[in-house]
NULUMNU-551149 format. One record per residue (C-alpha): x, y, z; residue in three letters. Coordinates in Angstrom, 3 decimals, decimal comma, m for minus. Example, Ala and Ser with C-alpha at 12.3 -4.5 7.8 and 13.67 -1.06 7.14 Angstrom:
<recs>
         u         v         w  residu
    12,300    m4,500     7,800     ala
    13,670    m1,060     7,140     ser
</recs>
This chain:
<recs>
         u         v         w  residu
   109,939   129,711    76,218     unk
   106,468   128,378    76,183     unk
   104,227   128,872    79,295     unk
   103,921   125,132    79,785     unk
   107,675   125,190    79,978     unk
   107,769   128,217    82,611     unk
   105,228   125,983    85,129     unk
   107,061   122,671    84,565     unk
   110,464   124,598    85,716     unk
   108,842   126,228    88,359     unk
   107,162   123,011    89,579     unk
   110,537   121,464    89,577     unk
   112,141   124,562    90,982     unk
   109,451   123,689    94,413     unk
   110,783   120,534    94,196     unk
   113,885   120,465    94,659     unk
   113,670   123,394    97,400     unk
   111,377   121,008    99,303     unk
   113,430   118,138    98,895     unk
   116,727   120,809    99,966     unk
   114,224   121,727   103,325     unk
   114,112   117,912   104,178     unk
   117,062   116,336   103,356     unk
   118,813   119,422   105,265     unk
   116,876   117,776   108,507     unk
   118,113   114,452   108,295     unk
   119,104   114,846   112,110     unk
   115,973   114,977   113,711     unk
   115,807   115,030   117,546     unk
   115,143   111,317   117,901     unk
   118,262   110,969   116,453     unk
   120,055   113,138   119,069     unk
   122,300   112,952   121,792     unk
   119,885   113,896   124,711     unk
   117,215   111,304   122,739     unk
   119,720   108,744   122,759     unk
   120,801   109,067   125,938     unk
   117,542   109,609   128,058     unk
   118,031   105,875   129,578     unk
   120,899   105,085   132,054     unk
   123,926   102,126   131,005     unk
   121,826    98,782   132,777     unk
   118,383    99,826   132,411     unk
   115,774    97,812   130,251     unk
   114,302    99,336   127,261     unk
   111,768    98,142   124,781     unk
   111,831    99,612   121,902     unk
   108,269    99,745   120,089     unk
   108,014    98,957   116,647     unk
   112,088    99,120   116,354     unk
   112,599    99,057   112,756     unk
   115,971    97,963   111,915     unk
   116,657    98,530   115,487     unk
   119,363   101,806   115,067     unk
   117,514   102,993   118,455     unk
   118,006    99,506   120,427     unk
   121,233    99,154   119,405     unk
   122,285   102,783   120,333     unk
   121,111   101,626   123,570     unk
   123,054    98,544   123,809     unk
   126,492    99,936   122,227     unk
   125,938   102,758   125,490     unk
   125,624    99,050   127,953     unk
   121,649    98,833   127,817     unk
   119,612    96,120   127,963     unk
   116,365    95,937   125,926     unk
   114,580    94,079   123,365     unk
   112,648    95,856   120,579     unk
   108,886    94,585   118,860     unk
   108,322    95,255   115,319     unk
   105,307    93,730   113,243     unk
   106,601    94,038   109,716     unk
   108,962    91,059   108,521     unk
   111,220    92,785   106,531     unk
   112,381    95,070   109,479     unk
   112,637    91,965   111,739     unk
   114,594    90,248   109,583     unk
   117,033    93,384   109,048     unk
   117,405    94,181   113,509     unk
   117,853    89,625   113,884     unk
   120,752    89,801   111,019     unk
   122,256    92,460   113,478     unk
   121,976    90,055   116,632     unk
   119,057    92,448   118,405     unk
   116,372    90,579   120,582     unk
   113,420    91,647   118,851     unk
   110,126    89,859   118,415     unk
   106,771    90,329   116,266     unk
   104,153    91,857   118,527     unk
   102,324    95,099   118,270     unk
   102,131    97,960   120,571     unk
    98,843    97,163   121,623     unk
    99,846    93,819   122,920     unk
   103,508    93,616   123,873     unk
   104,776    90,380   125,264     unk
   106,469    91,498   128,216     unk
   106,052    91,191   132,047     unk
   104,010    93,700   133,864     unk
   106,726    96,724   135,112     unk
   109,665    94,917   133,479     unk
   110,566    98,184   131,429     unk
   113,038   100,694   133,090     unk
   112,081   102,585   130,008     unk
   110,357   102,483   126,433     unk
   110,617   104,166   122,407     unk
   108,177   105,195   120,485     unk
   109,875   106,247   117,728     unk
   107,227   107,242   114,859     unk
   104,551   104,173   114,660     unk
   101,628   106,183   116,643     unk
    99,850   106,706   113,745     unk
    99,620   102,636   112,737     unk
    98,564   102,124   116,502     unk
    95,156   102,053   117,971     unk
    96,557   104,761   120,708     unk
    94,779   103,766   123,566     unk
    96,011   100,222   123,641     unk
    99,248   101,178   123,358     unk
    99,433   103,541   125,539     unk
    97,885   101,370   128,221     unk
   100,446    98,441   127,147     unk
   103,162   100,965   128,051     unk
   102,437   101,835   131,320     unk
   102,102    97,892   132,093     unk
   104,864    97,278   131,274     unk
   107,019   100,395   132,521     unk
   107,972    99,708   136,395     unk
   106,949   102,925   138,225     unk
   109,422   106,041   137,652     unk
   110,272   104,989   134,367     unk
   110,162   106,407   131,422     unk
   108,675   106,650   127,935     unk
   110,459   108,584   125,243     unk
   108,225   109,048   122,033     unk
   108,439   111,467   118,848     unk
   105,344   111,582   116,189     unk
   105,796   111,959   112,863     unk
   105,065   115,482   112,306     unk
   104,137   116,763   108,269     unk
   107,384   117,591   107,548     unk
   108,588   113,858   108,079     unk
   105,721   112,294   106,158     unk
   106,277   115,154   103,504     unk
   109,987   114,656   103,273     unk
   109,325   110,523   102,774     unk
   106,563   111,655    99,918     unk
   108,722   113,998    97,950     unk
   112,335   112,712    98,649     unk
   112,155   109,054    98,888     unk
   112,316   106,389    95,879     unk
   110,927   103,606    97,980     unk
   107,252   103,711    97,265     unk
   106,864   102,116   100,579     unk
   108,385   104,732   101,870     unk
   106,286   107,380    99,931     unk
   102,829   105,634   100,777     unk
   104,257   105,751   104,669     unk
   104,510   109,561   104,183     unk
   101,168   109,587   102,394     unk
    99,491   107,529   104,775     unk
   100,626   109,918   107,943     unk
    99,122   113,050   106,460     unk
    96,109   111,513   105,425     unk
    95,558   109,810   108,663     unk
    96,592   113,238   110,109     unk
    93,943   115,034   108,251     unk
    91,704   112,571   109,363     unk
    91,888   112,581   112,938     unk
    91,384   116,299   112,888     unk
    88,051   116,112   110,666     unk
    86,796   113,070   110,852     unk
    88,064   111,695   114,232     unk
    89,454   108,706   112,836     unk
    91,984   107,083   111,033     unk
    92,418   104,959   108,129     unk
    91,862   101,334   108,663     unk
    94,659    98,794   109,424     unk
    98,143    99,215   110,086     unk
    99,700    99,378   106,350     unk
   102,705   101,771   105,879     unk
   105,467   100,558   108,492     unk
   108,734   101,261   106,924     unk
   112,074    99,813   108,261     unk
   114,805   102,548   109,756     unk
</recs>
């Protein structure tokens, strides 16, 4: 066996134990039970940049009310063919009345937010007492969507989160625009 041979199996070898590592974490916490449930049957959530809207509708199927904001097409067009009340806005400008929110997710889109904005949108719009519940996409998400998915949107979203990552921790900033969403 050439030596050429040896590296390419070994590469592949990496691979496929990375892509074992993520795949065997395809139940994060934001997909849990406690995550799920943080908001009480009645209460009002928006869910912020809602994808396909598996989150809102979680919500709804446990009696919820909410309505989610999303600002790529595709994913609106996938969370209306479900029936969900979702519009296009971003987080930094969300087009609902001041402490109208018993609660809000941020599930993941951080990184394609200017941060302050949004977080200052949320807390107009949650009443007092309620509540925000929010996961980032740590580097074992973003690596997982590099190495496992197909999608190359899905790949450049991974791509995009660790270099924006890497970024923020030299350079203090992160790349420019908001290219990358991808639709769960």
């Amino acid at each position: 066996m050439q030596v050429s041979s040896i590296k390419t199996q070994r590469i592949k070898s990496i691979i496929r134990a990375a892509r074992f590592l993520f795949l065997s974490s395809l139940n994060p916490y934001f997909r849990s039970k406690p995550y799920l449930e943080s908001f009480p049957p009645g209460s009002f959530v928006i869910d912020i940049g809602c994808g396909s809207g598996w989150a809102l509708e979680e919500h709804l199927d446990r009696g919820g009310r909410g309505a989610g904001t999303e600002v790529d097409e595709r994913c609106l067009v996938t969370a209306r063919a479900k029936g969900l009340n979702v519009v296009r806005a971003p987080a930094e400008s969300l087009p609902f009345e001041t402490g109208s929110a018993d609660g809000v997710i941020l599930s993941g889109v951080l990184p394609f937010t200017v941060e302050d904005q949004a977080f200052a949108e949320i807390a107009r719009v949650l009443r007092p007492g309620g509540r925000l519940e929010a996961y980032y996409i740590g580097a074992g998400f973003a690596l997982r969507d590099l190495l496992v998915n197909h999608d190359v949107r899905k790949r450049y979203f991974g791509l995009r989160s660790l270099v924006n990552s890497v970024m923020m921790g030299v350079a203090g900033r992160k790349l420019p625009g908001k290219y990358g969403a991808r639709c769960m």
